[in-house]
N, C-alpha and C positions, 0 to 999 in steps of 0.2 A: 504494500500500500504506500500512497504517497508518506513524503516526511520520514520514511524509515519504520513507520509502522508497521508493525507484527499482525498476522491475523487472528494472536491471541487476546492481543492487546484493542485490536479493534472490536472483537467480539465479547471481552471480557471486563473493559474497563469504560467507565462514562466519562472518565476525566479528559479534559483537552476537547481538540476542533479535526472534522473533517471535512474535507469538500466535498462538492455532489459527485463526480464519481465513484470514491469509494462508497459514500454513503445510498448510491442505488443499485452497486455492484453487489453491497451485502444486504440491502433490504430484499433485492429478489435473491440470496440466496437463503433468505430465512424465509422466504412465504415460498420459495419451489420446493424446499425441507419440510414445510409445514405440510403444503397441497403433497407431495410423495409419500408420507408419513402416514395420510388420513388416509390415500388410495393404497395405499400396501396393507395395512392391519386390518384383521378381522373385528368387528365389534365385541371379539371377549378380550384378547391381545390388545387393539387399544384401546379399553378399560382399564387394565392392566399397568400399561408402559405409558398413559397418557399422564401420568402423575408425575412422572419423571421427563419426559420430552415438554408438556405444554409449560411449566416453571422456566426450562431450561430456553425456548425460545422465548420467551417473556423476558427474560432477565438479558439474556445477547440481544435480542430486540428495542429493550431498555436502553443496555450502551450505547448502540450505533444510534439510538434518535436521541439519546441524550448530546452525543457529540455532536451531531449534525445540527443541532439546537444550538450549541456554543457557539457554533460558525457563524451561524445566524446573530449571536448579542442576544438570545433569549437563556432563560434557566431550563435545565435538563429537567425539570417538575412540570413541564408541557406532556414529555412521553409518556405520563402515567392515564390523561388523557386520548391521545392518539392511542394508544394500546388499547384502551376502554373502547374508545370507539371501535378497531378493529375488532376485536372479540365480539363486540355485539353484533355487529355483522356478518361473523364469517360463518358459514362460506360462503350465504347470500343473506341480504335485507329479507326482513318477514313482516315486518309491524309497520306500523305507521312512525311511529316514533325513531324508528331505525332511520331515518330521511334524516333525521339530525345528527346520528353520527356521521352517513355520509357525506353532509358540510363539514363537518371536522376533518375528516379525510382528505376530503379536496380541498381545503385550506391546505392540509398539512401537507397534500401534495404537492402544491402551488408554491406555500413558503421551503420547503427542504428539498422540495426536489426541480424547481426552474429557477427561485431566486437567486441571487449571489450571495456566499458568504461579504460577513463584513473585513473591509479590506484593515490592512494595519494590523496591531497587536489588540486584542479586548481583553475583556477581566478575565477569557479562559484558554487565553494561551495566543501565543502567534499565529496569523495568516498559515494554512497550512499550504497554500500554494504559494508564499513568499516568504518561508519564515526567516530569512536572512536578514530582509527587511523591515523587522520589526523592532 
């Protein structure tokens, strides 16, 4: 990953900034994980292992929109929101009420995944695509 990031550290930690690349390179690798995961397992099996996989995307899920957030000059306490929303929708809207979290989606889509990080150093670390020049 950009900056010398690790893919442990991308997926493991909220701390610091990424740009939209990495940040949509691992968001579709956490929902083709997710979408793979539901089409592989039987409903007794994932019953079973979903106690253990649906935490463990939630939390890597967490990191990368927390950082992606930083890029942005918002607080990583956005992603607990966008997570909510996703989960109440997946793997399709059902209710009425669901129309709301897909504005939250597509906000979040809009701001993390076509805005521009903020340029320069912010309170969570350096420009990831300039951090020389911070």
């Amino acid at each position: 990953m950009g900056g010398g990031m690790g893919w442990a550290e991308l997926f493991f930690s909220g701390a610091g900034r990424i740009s939209r690349a990495p940040f949509l390179i691992a968001a579709a690798i956490l929902v083709a994980g997710a979408a793979i995961y539901e089409a592989a397992m039987g409903p007794t099996l994932h019953w079973i292992t979903g106690w253990v996989v649906y935490p463990l995307l939630l939390f890597c899920g967490a990191c990368v929109l927390s950082k992606r957030l930083h890029d942005r000059g918002r607080s990583g306490w956005w992603a607990a929101l966008i997570l909510f929303a996703l989960v109440a929708v997946w793997p399709q809207p059902t209710s009425f009420f669901d129309f709301l979290f897909v504005l939250v989606l597509i906000w979040s889509g809009v701001e993390l995944g076509v805005l521009p990080g903020e340029q320069g150093f912010n309170r969570y670390g350096a420009n990831p695509l300039r951090p020389q020049a911070a």
